[in-house]
C-alpha positions in Angstrom: 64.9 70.7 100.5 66.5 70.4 97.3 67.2 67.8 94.8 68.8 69.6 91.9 71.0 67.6 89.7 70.1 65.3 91.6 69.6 61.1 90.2 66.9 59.2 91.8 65.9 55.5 91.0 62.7 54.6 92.6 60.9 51.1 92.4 57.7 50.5 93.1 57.1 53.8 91.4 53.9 53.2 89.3 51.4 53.6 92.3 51.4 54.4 96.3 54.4 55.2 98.5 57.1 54.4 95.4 54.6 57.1 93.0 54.2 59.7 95.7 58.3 59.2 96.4 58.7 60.0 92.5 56.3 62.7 92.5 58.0 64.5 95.4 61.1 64.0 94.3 60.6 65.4 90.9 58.8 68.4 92.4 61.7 69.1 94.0 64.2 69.1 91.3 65.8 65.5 90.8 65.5 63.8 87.6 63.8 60.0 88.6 63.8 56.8 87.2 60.8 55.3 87.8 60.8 51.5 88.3 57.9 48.8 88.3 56.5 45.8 86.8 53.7 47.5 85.8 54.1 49.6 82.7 51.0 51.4 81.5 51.3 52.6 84.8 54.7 53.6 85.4 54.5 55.9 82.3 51.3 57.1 83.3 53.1 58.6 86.2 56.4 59.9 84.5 53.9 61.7 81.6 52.3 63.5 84.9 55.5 64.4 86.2 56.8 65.5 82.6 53.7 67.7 82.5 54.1 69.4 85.4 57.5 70.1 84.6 59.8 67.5 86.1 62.4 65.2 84.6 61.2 61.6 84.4 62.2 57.6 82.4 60.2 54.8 83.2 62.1 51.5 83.5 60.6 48.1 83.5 62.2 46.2 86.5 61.6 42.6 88.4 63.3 43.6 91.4 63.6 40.1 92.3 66.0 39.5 89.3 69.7 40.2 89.5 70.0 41.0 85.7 67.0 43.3 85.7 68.1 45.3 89.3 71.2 45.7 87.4 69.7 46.7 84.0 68.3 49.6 86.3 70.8 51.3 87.7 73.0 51.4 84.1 69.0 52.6 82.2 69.4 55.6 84.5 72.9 56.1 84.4 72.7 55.9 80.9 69.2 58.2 80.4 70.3 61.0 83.2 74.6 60.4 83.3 74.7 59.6 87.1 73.1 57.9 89.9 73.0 59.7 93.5 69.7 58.5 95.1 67.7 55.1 95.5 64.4 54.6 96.9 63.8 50.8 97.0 59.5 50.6 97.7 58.7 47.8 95.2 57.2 45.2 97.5 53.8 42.9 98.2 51.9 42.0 100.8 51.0 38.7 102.4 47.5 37.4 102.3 46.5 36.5 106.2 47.7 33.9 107.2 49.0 31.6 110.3 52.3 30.3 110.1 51.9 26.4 109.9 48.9 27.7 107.5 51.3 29.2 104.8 51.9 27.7 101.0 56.0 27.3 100.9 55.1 29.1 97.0 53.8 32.1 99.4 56.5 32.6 101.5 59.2 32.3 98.9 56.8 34.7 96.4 57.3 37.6 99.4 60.6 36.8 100.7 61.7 36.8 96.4 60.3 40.9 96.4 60.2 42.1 100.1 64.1 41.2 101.1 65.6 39.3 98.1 64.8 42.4 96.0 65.7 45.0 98.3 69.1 43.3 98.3 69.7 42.8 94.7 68.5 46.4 94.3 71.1 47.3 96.9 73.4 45.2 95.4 73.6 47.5 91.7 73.4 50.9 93.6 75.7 50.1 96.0 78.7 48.9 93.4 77.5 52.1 91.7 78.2 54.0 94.4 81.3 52.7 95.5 82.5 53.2 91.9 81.1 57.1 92.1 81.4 59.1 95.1 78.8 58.1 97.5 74.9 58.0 97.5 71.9 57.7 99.8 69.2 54.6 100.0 66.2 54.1 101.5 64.5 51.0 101.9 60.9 50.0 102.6 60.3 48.2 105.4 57.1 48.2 107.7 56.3 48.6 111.5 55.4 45.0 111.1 58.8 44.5 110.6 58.9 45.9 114.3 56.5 44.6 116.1 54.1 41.0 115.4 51.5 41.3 113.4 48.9 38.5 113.4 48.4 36.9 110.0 51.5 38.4 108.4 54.1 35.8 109.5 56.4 36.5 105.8 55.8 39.7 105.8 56.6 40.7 108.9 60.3 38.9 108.6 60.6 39.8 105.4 60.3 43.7 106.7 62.1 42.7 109.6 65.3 41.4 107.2 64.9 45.0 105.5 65.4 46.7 108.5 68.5 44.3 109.3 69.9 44.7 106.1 69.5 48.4 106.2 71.7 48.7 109.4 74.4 46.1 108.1 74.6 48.3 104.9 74.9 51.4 106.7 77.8 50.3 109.2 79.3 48.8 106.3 79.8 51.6 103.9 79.8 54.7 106.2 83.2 55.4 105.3 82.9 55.4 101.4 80.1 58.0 102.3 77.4 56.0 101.3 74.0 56.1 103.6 71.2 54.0 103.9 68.1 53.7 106.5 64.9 52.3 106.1 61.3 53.7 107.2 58.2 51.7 108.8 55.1 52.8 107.7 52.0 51.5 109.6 48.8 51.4 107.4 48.4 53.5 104.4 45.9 54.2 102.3 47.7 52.7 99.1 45.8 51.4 96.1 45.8 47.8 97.8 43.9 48.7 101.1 41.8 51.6 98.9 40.3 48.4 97.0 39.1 46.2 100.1 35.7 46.8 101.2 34.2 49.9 102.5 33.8 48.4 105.9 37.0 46.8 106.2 38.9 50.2 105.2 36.8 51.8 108.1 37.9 49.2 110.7 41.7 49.9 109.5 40.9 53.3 110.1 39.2 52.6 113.3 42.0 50.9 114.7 44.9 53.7 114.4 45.4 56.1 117.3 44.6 59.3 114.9 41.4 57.5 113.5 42.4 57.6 109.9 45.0 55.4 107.6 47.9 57.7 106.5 48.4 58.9 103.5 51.0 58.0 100.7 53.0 61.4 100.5 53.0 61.3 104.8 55.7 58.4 103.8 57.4 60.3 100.6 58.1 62.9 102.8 60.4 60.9 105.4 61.6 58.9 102.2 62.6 62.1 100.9 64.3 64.1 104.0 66.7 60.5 104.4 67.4 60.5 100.7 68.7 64.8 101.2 71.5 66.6 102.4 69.3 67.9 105.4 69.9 64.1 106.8 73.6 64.0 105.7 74.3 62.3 109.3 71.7 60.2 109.5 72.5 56.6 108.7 71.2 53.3 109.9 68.4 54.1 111.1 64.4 53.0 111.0 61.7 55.9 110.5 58.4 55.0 112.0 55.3 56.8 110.2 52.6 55.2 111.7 50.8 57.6 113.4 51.2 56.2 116.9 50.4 53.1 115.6 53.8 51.3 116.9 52.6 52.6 120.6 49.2 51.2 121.1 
C-alpha cells in the first residue's frame, strides 16, 4: 500500500489514532498535514516524521469553526499543491453521564467537535474535491456510535451522526468519484484512557473479549487501507476495530 504523491489532511493529528494515522501515512509515502488544537504537539509529531524521512506541515485547526476547517484544506493545498486524502479524527469524549444528568454546555461542547466538525471538515474537502478530481475521507466514529453505551448519551449520537453522515456523503458523491466511510473503534489505549488510573485501565482491559485495549496504529491501519487505492470500491461503509467488542 502506497501513498506516493499522495495529499493527506489529518485532524486530530498531534496524539492517538489522528498521530498514528499521520505517522502511517507518512511512512508510506504521502506528504500530511497535520491538524490539531494543540500545537507544541502537532509539531512535535511532524519534526518526528521529518526525521525519519517523511513529508510533514502542522496546521493549527478548531475543527468546530467553518473559517478555520476551511483555512485547512487551502494551508495544505497551498504547502503540498493538492489535496487527495482526509482523515477527520479530531474529537472528545463525554464525561459519564445519564441523560437527564447532562449540562446543555456538555452536550453542545461534543456535538460542536464530534459531528459539527466532522461536517465542516467535510464540508472544505468535499468542495475541494468536487473542484479536483475526486478524493477519499474517513471519518471517526465509535462502536458507541453502534450500539448504547451507558453514560455516553452525546457521544454515542454524536458517533452515531458520523456514521449517518458518512453514508449520506458517500451515496451522494459516488459519481464525482469521491469516497467516504467511517470506522468504529471500541476502546483504545489513547493518551486519554492511558492517564486514568491503573486500576480502571485494567478493568477496560478486563472487559474486551481479547483481554487487552487496542492499540492506536490497530485503527491507522483500517484508516489507511479506506483512505488507498486497495479500497477503491469501498464506499459508505462503517469499519469496526474493536476486537470483538461489538459482539459481547
Amino acid at each position: 500500500m502506497s501513498f506516493q504523491n499522495k495529499v493527506a489532511v489529518v485532524t486530530g493529528g498531534a496524539s492517538g489514532i489522528g498521530e498514528a494515522t499521520a505517522r502511517l501515512l507518512a511512512a508510506r509515502g504521502a506528504s500530511v498535514m497535520v491538524a490539531d488544537v494543540t500545537d507544541d504537539a502537532g509539531e512535535r509529531v511532524v519534526a518526528e516524521i521529518k526525521s525519519a524521512g517523511g513529508a510533514a506541515a502542522f496546521h493549527h485547526v478548531d475543527v468546530s469553526d467553518a473559517a478555520s476547517t476551511q483555512d485547512l484544506v487551502d494551508r495544505a493545498v497551498a504547502t503540498f499543491g493538492d489535496l487527495h486524502l482526509a482523515a477527520n479524527i479530531a474529537g472528545i469524549g463525554q464525561p459519564p453521564s445519564r441523560l437527564h444528568d447532562m449540562d446543555e454546555a456538555v452536550w453542545d461542547g461534543i456535538m460542536g467537535i464530534d459531528l459539527k466538525g466532522v461536517w465542516l471538515c467535510m464540508r472544505a474537502q468535499l468542495n475541494y474535491f468536487l473542484a479536483n478530481g475526486g478524493g477519499a475521507i474517513v471519518n471517526m466514529a465509535s462502536g458507541a456510535g453502534l450500539k448504547a453505551t451507558p453514560g455516553q448519551p452525546a457521544y454515542a449520537a454524536a458517533k452515531a451522526g458520523v456514521i449517518s453522515l458518512s453514508q449520506q456523503a458517500a451515496l451522494e458523491y459516488a459519481r464525482d468519484g469521491i469516497r467516504v466511510n467511517a470506522v468504529a473503534p471500541g476502546l483504545i489505549d489513547t493518551p486519554a484512557v492511558a492517564s486514568l488510573p491503573a486500576e480502571i485501565r485494567a478493568q477496560y482491559a478486563a472487559g474486551q473479549p481479547s483481554g487487552q485495549l487496542g492499540r492506536p496504529v490497530d485503527v491507522a491501519h483500517t484508516v489507511a487501507w479506506l483512505l488507498s487505492d486497495e479500497a477503491a470500491y469501498v464506499s459508505g461503509t462503517t469499519h469496526l476495530v474493536d476486537g470483538a467488542w461489538f459482539q459481547g
